[in-house]
N, C-alpha and C positions, 0 to 999 in steps of 0.2 A: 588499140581501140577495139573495144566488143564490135562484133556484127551487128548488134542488136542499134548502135548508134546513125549506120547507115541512114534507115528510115528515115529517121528526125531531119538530116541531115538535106537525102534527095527532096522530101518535104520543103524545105527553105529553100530549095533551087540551087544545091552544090553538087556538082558532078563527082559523083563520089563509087571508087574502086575499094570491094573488098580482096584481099589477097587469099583467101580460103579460097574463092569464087574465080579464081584462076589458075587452079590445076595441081599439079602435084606440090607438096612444100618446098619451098625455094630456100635456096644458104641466103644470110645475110646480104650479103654480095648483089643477089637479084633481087630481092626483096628493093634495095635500094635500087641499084638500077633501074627496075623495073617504070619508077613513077619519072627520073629523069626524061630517060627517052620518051615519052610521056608529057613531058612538062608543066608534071606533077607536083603538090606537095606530099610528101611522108608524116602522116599523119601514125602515134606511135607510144603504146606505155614500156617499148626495150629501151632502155639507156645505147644500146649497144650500133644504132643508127649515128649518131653523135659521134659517135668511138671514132667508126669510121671513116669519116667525114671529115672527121679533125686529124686523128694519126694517120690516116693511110690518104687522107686527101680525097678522097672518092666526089666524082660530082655529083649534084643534087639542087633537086629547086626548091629546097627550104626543106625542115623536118621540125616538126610539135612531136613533140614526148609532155606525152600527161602524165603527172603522180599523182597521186594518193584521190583519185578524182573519183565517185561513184560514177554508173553506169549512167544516170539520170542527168548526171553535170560533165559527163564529155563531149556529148554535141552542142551545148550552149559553149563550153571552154573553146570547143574549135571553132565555133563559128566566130566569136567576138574574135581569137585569136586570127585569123585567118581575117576579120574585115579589118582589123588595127594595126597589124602586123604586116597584108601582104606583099607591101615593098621590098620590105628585110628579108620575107624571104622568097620572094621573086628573085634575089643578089645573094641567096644560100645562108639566110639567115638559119639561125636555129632558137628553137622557143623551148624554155623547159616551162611548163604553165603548172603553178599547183592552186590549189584552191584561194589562197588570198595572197600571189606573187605571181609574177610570169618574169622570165629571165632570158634576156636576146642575146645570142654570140653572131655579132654581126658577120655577116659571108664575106666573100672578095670576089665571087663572080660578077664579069661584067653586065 
């Protein structure tokens, strides 16, 4: 997600974390951590959140990976995805959203 989506975003009334805006660049690792302890969603255009999540198991309260989305259609993608989706990933869903698909890897948290 560009910074530039924040705006839109605090605008519609979502609490919303940029990760630049948190200090020095973090590995992977915290990057994801980060929004768990938090109890956060990972909002995200790396593939490499999922990776995670799935092979090494890492916890997390849900992660959106955008593709192929302009700058202009990622805070409308997150918002729809995050008001239609947030159960799934309240329970570690994962959303890959692209412009006319979104795909849920349903979580196992309880």
């Amino acid at each position: 997600m560009w910074g530039g989506v924040r705006e839109p975003l605090l605008l519609a009334g979502y609490d919303v974390v940029w990760v630049p805006d948190e200090g020095p660049d973090p590995s992977d690792e915290e990057v994801l951590a980060h929004p768990y302890r938090e109890q956060r969603v990972l909002v995200s255009l790396d593939k490499d959140f999922g990776e995670l999540a799935i092979f090494r198991n890492l916890p997390h309260c849900g992660i959106v990976r955008l593709v192929d989305l302009s700058v202009t259609q990622q805070a409308a993608a997150i918002a729809a995805s995050v008001e239609k989706y947030g159960e799934d990933l309240a329970t570690g869903g994962i959303l890959t959203v692209e412009l006319k698909r979104v795909r849920l890897r349903p979580g196992g948290n309880p």
